[in-house]
FISE-929474 format. One record per atom (N, C-alpha, C): x, y, z. Coordinates in pm, whole numbers, plus 50000, padded with zeros to 5 digits. Example, Ala and Ser with C-alpha at 12.3 -4.5 7.8 and 13.67 -1.06 7.14 Angstrom:
<nodes>
513194943150780;512304955050780;513204967050780;512854977550708;513674989450714;512905000350787;
</nodes>
This chain:
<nodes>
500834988050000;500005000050000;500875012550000;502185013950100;502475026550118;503625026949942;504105017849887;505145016549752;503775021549658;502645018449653;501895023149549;501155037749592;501015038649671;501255053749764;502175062549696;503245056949692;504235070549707;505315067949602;505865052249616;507205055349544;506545051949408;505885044749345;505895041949230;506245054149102;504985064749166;505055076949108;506375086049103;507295086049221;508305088049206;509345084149165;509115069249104;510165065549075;510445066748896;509075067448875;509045068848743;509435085848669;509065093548800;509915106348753;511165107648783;511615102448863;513145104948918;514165095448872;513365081248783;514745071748774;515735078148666;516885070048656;518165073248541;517325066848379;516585060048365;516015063448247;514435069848168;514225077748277;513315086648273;513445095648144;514575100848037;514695112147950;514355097147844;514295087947857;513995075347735;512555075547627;513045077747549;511775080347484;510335070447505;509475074147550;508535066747643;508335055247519;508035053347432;507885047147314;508935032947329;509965034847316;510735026147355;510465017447437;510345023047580;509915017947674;509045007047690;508135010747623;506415006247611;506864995547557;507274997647419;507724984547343;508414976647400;509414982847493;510694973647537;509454960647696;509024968447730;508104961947840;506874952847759;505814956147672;505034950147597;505554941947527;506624942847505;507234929147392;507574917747489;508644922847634;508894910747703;507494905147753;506594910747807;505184905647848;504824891447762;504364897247623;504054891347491;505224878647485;506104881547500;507474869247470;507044860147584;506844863047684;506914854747852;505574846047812;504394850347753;503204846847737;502594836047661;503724834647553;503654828247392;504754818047452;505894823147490;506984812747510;506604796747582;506494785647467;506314775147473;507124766647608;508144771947626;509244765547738;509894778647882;509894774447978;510724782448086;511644790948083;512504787347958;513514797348008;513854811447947;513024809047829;512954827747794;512254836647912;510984830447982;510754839148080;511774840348181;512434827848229;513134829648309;514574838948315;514874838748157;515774850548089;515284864248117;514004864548056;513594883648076;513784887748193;513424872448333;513164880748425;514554885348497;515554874248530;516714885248515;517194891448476;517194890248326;517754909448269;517174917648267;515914917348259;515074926748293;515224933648353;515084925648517;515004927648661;516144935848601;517304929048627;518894934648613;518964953048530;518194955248428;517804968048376;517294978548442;516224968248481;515324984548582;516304985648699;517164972648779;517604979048892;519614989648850;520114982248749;521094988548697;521154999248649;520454999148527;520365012048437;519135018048482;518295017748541;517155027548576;517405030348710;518225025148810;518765023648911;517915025649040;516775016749025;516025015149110;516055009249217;516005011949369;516135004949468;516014989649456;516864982549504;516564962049502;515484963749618;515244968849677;514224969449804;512844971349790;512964984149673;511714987249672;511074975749527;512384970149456;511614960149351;510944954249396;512094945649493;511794933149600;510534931649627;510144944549737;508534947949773;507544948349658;507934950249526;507034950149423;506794934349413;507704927949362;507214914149336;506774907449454;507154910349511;506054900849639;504544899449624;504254911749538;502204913249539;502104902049454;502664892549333;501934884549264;502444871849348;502944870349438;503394858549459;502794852149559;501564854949622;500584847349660;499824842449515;498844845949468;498594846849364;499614835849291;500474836249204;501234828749168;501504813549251;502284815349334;502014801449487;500644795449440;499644801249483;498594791649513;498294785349337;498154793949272;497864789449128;498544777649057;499854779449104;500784766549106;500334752249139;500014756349291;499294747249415;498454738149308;497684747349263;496564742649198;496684730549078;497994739848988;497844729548871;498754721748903;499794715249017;500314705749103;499444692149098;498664697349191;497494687249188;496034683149110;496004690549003;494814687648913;495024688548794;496414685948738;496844683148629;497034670748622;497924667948491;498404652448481;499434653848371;499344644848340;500374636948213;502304633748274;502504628148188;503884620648296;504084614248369;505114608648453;505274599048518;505284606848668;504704599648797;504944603448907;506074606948970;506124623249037;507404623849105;507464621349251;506114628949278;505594625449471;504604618649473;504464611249586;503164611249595;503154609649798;501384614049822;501514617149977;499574616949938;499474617350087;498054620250098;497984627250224;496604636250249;495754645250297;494884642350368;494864638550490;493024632350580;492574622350457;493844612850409;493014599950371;493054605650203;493714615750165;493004618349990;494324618049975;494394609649894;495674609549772;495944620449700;497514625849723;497864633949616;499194632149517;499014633049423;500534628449312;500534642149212;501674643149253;502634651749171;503034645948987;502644648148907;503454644948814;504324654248731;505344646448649;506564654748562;505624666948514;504544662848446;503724668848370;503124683048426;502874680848492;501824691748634;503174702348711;504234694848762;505604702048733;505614709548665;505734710648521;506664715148439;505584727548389;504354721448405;503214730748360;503624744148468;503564740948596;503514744448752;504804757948708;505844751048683;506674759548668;506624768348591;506564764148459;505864775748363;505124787248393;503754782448433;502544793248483;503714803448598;504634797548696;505314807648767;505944820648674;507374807348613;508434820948556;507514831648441;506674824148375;505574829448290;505164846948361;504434846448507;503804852748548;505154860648637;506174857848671;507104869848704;507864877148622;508174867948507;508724875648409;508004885348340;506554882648312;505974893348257;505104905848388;505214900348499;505424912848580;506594919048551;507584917348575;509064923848555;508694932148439;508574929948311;508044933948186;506844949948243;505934943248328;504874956248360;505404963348444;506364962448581;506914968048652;508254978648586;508484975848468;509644981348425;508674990048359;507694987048294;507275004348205;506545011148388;505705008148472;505525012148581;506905021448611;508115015748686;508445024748748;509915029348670;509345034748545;510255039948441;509775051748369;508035050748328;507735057648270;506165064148359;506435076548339;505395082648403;504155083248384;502655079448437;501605075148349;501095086348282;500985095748269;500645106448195;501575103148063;502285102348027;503255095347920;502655081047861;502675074547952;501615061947886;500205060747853;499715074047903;498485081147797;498895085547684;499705095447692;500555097747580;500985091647473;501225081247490;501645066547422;500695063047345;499475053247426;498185051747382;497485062447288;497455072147336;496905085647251;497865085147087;498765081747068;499615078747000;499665064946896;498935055946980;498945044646907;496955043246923;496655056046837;495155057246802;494195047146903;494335050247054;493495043847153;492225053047144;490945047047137;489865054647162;490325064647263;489705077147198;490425089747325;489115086347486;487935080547414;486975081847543;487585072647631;488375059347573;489395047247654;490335057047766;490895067447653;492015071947808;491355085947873;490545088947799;490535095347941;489525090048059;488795078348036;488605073248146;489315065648217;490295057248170;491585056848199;492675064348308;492355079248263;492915087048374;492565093648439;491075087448463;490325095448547;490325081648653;490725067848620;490265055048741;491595058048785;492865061148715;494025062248755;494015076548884;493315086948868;493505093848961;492665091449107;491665086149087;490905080949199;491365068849267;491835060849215;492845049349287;493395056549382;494385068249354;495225074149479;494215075449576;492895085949522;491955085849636;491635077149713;491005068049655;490655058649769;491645051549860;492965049649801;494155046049855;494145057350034;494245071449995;494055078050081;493355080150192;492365080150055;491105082250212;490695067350308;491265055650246;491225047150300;492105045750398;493195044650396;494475048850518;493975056350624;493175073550593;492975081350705;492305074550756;490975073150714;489515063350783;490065051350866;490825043550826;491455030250915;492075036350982;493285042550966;493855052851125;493065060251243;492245062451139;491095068251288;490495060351340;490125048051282;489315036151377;490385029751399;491795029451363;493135024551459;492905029151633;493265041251577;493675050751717;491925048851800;490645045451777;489755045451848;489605032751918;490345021851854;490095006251901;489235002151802;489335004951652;488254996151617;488414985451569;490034977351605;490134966451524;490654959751669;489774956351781;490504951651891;489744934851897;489254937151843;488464924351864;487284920451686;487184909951693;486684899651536;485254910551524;484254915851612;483204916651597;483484931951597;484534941551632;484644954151591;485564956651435;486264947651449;486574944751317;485704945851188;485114940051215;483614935651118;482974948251098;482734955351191;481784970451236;482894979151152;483954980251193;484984992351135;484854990050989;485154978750925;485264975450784;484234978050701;483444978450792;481694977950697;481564997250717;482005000950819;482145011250843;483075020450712;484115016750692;485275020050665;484675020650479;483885008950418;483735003950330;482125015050291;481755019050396;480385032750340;481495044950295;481735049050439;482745062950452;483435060850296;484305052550249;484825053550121;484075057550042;482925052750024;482265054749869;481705063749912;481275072049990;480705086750043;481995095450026;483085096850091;484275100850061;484375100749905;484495091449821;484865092749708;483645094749539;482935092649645;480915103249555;481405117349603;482095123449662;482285135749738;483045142749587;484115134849639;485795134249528;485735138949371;484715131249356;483885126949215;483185144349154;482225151249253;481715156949235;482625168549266;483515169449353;484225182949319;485345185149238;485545171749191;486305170849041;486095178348945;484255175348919;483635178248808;483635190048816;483355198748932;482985213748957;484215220048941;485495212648920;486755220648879;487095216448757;486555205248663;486945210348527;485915216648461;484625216748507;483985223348445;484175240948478;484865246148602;484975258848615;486575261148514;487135252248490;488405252348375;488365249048271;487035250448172;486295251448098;486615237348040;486335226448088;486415214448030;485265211347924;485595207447824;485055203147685;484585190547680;485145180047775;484935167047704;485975157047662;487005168447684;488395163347615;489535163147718;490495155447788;491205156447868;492675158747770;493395169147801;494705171247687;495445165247727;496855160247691;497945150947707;499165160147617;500035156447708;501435164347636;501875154647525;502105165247443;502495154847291;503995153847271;504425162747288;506495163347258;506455150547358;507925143747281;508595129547374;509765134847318;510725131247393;512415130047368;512595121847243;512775127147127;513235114547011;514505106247026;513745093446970;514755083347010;515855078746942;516545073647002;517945074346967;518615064446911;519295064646799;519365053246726;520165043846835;520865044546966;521385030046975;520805026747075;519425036247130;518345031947213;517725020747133;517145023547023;516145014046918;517525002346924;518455003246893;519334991546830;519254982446931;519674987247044;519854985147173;518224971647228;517844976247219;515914972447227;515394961947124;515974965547009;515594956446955;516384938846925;517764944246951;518874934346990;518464925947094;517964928347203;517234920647323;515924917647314;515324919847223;513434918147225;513634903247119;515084905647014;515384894146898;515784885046973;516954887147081;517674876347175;517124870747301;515764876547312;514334868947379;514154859847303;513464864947193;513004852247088;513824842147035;514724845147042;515784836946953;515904822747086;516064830547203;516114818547343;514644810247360;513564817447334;512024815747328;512274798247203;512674803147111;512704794147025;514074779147034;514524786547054;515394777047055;515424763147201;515004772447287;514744764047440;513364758247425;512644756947346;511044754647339;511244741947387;512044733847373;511564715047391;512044712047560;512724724747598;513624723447718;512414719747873;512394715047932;511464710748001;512664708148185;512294713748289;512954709748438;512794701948472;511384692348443;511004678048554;510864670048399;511664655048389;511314646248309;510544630848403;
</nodes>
């Protein structure tokens, strides 16, 4: 809560490749996504995600701490999904087997290899979304979109869910601090009361938000149209060379590792 709070936004204005032509970027992050997604075998994802990783924290020179704290959010999510196709897959030969209050469970090569996949799959192409995140500033990735002929009604509602996220982020924090400091989470049945509590106050708080939004673009003579800055830094030929040399030497590993498999 407090990294999507505070640093994300800052990091995307303040990192060392912030002057990068946002374009690049986009591509350079949307392509590894797309590669991690399609890639038939483990180890192209498992490639992006260390060089990747290795990019945003080297050359964009982003805290290992505050990455760290980033990837942790899919990895419940990820874990259990695993969990899942562990045990309700098949094909292959048995690697474990154990049982549960009497229920049989078996592991196979097959359910493995799947297992693993769905992981490096799903960190590598976080890495991929986390690198245009805390690289490029989202007003720029409107910019982008606006650029690559996105319905304009798409972004600017777009950056209107993007600015209310902070809100509720906010006003959610104050509201729980105040039923902190009152006792309202001392016990299961005030718990329950604060949350349900906590869960009106928001959407009253943010019907509030909503409406004095409107009363300030409409007193700033809003049209209908939300504007976006159009100049980007043009890009640089050994930026593109650079980008596209690694988006080829994804694929080239994508393809070539396809039959490569961890559990036989």
């Amino acid at each position: 809560m407090k990294i999507l709070e505070d640093n994300l936004d800052y990091y995307a204005q303040a990192n060392a490749l912030r002057d990068v032509n946002s374009y690049l970027k986009f591509i350079l992050g949307i392509g590894a996504i797309l590669i991690c997604v399609v890639s038939p075998g483990p180890v192209a994802p498992l490639f992006i995600l260390f060089t990747l990783s290795a990019i945003t924290l080297v050359f964009a020179k982003i805290p290992v701490g505050v990455y760290a704290e980033l990837l942790l959010i899919p990895l419940t999510f990820a874990v259990l999904s695993v969990i899942v196709i562990l045990f309700l897959s098949g094909g292959g030969e048995p690697i474990l087997t154990f049982s549960i209050a009497n229920v049989p469970l078996t592991v196979t090569s097959g359910s493995a290899n799947l297992g693993f996949l769905v992981l490096v799959r799903t960190f590598g192409g976080m890495c991929g979304l986390f690198f245009i995140a805390l690289t490029t500033p989202m007003i720029e990735i409107f910019s982008v979109m606006h650029g690559l002929r996105v319905p304009p009604v798409l972004i600017d509602l777009s950056m209107l869910i993007y600015h209310f996220i902070f809100v509720f982020i906010g006003q959610a924090i104050a509201i729980h601090n105040a039923q902190t400091i009152r006792h309202g989470y001392t016990s299961f049945k005030r718990s329950i009361n604060s949350m349900a509590m906590l869960g009106a106050m928001l959407f009253i708080r943010a019907w509030k938000e909503a409406e004095d939004l409107i009363i300030a673009m409409d007193s700033r003579c809003y049209d209908g149209k939300l504007e976006l800055p159009g100049q980007q830094n043009p890009p640089k030929p050994v930026a593109i060379a650079s980008i596209a040399v690694y988006l080829g030497l994804c694929i080239t590993v994508a393809v070539m590792t396809s039959t490569i498999v961890p559990f036989r």
